[in-house]
C-alpha positions in Angstrom: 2.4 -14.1 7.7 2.4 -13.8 3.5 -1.3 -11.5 4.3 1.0 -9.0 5.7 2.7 -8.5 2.4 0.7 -5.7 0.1 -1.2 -7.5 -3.0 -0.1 -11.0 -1.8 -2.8 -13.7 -1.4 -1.7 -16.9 0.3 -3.9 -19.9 -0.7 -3.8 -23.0 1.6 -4.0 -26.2 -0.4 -3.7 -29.9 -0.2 -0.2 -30.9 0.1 0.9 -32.4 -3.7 3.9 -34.4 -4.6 3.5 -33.1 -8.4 4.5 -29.5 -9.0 2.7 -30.0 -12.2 -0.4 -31.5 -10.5 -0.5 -28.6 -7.8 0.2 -25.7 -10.3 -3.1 -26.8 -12.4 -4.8 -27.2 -8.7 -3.6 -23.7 -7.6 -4.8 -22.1 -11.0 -8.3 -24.0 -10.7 -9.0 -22.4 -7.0 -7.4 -19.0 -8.1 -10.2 -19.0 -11.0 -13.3 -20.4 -8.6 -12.6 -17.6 -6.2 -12.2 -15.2 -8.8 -9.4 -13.7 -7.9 -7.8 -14.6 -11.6 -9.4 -14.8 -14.9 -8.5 -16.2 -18.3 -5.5 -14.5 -19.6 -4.6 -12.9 -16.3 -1.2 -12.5 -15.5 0.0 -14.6 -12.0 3.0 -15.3 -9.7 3.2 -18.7 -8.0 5.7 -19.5 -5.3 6.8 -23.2 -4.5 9.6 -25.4 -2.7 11.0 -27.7 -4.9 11.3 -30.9 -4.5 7.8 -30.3 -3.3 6.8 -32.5 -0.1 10.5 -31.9 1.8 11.4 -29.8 4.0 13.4 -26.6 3.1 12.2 -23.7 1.4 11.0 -21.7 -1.4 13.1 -21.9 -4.2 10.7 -21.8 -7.4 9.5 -18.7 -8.8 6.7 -19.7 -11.3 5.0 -16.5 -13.7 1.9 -17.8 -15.4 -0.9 -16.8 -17.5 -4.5 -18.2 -16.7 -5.7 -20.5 -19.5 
């Protein structure tokens, strides 16, 4: 459903206990597909504690490394 929202780009991963873990993961695949580059600017969504049931609750704004 998230392709249905204008400049969003939903990325299916492994599921990850570590938010830290799966940020760094998320980052990695964003760069390989090119979508972001170093010093981009992006928006990460997640459901913390990650792994439960529930929803999203995190709001994460990062800048590529």
């Amino acid at each position: 459903r998230m392709t249905l929202y204008r400049n969003v780009r939903p990325l299916l991963m492994e599921a990850s206990a570590d938010r830290d873990t799966a940020l760094a993961e998320a980052e990695d695949q964003l760069k390989k597909r090119g979508i972001v580059h170093s010093g981009d600017v992006y928006a990460i969504t997640v459901g913390e504690p990650m792994g439960q049931p529930g929803g999203t609750n995190t709001l994460k704004i990062c800048r590529a490394g």
